[in-house]
N, C-alpha and C positions, 0 to 999 in steps of 0.2 A: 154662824153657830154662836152660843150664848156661852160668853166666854165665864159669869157666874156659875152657870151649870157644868161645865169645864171643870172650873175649880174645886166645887163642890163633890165631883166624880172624886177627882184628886184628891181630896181632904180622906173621902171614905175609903182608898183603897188603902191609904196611908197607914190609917189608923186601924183598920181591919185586922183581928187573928187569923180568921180562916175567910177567904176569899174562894166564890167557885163561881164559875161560868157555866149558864145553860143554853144554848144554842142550836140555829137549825138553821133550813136552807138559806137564809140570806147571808150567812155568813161568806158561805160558798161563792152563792151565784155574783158577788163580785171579782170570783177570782175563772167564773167564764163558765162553771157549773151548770147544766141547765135544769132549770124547775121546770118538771114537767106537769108541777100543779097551777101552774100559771096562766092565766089566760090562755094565752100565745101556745104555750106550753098542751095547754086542754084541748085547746080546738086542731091541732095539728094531730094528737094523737087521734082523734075520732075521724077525724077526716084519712088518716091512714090507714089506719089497722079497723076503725067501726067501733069500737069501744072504748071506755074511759083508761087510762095510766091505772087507775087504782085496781081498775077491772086484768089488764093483764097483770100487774104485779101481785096477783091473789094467789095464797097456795092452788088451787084449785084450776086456775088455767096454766100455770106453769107447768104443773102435772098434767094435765091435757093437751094442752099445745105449746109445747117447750120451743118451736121452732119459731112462734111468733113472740115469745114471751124474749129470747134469745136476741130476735132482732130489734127488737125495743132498749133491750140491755143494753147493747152495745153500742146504741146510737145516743141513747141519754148518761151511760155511766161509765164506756169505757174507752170510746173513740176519742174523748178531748183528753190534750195533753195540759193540764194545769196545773199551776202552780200556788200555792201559800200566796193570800193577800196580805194586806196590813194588818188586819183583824187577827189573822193566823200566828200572824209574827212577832205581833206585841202582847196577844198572850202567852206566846213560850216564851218570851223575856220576862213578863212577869212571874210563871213559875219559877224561871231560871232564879229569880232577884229574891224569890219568897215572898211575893205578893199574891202571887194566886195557887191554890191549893190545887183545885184539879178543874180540867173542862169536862161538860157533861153535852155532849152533842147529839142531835138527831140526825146528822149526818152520817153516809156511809162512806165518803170518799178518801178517807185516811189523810187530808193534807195539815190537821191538827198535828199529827207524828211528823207529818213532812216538814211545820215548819219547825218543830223542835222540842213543842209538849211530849212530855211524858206521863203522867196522870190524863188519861184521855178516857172518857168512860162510853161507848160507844152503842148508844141504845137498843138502833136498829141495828149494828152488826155493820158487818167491812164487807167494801168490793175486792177488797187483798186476798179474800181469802174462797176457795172454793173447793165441794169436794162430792165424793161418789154417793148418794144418798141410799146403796145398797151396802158397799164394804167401810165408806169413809174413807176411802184413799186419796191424801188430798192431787189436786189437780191443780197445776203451775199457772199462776195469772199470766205470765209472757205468752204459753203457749192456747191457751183461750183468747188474747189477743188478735194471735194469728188469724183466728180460724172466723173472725169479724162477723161474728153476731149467728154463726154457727152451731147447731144443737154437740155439744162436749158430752162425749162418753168415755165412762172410765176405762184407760189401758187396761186394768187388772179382771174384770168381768163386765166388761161392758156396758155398764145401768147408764144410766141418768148423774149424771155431775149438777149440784146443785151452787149458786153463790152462799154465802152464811152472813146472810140479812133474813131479817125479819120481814116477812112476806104479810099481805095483807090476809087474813081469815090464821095467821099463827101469834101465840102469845108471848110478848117477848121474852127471854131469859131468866130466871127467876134469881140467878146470883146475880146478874149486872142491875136490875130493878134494885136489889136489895143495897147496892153498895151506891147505886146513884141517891136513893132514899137517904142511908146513912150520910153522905159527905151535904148533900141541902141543909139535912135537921140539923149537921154541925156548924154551920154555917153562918158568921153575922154578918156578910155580905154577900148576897147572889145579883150579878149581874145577867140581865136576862138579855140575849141577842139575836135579832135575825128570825125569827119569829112571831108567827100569829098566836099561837098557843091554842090552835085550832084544829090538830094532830092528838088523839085520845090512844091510849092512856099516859103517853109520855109528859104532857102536857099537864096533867094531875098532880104530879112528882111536887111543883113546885111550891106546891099549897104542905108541903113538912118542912118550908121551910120557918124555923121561930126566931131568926137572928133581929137585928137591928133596921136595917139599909136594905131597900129593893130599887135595884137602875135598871130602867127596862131601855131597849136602844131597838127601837122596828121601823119602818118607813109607815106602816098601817099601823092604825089604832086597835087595841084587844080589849079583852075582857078584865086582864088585869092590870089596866093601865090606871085605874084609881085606887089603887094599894102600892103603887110606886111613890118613892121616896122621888127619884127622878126621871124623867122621859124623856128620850131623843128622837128625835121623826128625821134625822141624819143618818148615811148611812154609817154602817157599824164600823165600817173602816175609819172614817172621816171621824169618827167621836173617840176612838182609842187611840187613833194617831194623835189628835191634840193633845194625848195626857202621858204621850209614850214618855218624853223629856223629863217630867215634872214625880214622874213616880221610882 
């Protein structure tokens, strides 16, 4: 790793007013998450189920065939037991310290809160949380656990239990767009991580930002990798663990 670029990280966090974090699945998938837009990830789905991850995660087939939409759930989101990486950990220490303002994640798996963030802005929506999409009563993640990849219907009238993510053919949130919007444009340092920027429209957001400093940290090269002040093809963990000491 380039131990100028290192320092140069360090220099800009140092110096930074407001600091925010935009992030997606590679964050994760070091702490054992799986991407199921991954190769490996891609072809395992079609070869199972006959259709693409994006194809079942569609409003449209989870209301059709919730029982296969289900088993896909619980095999990519809720069967692994993981925990906060590095990444995770050294950004709750830096909001802890007042370095960093808030994380803006395309992640659903809550382990931002797990390792200790609390400004977590969470695009698509959490696997924490799930509920009746007839009455809204919510529905316990232990006991959807249990029932491992089983279709959940509500105790109170029966319907259809839904997760509250952002499904593919739904738009997402219009207050969390709005507040992820706000905390970019205030922004003179957005660290960009784990990420292709290759995910629409969340992936847009980052173009409000007008600050100073763009670090982008991806193992793949993007689109906006020449608007970055700096680049790591490191993973994410490996480049925030070298500047955990120093900030």
């Amino acid at each position: 790793m380039d131990n100028k670029k290192i320092l140069k990280l360090t220099e800009f966090i140092n110096s930074s007013k407001k600091t925010v974090f935009f992030g997606g699945a590679g964050v994760s998938t070091e702490s054992g998450v799986k991407d199921y837009r991954s190769e490996d990830g891609l072809y395992n789905t079609v070869r199972e189920y006959g259709v693409s991850p994006e194809t079942i995660l569609s409003h449209s087939f989870f209301v059709s065939k919730p029982d296969i939409f289900y088993d896909f759930y619980y095999k990519y989101f809720l069967e692994l037991d993981v925990e906060p990486n590095t990444a995770h950990i050294v950004l709750a220490e830096m909001e802890q310290k007042g370095k960093l303002s808030s994380v803006i994640t395309q992640n659903i798996d809550g382990l931002h809160q797990k390792a200790g963030s609390k400004n977590v802005i969470e695009l698509h929506g959490t696997t924490a949380v799930h509920y009746c999409m007839n009455c809204g009563r919510p529905f316990p993640l232990d006991e959807l656990k249990v029932l491992k990849g089983k279709v959940p219907k509500c105790e109170k009238c029966g319907e259809l239990v839904r997760p509250d993510v952002v499904l593919y053919e739904e738009p997402l949130k219009e207050n969390v767009v709005e507040k992820a919007i706000d905390e970019i444009s205030a922004a003179d340092l957005l660290i960009i991580g784990g990420t292709s920027l290759a995910v629409y429209p969340a992936a847009m957001y980052i173009r409000y930002f007008n600050g100073s400093h763009i670090v982008l940290i991806n193992k793949g090269k993007t689109d906006f990798d020449s608007k970055a002040d700096l680049v790591f093809r490191e993973n994410i963990g490996q480049v925030l663990g070298a500047v955990r000491d120093k900030i």
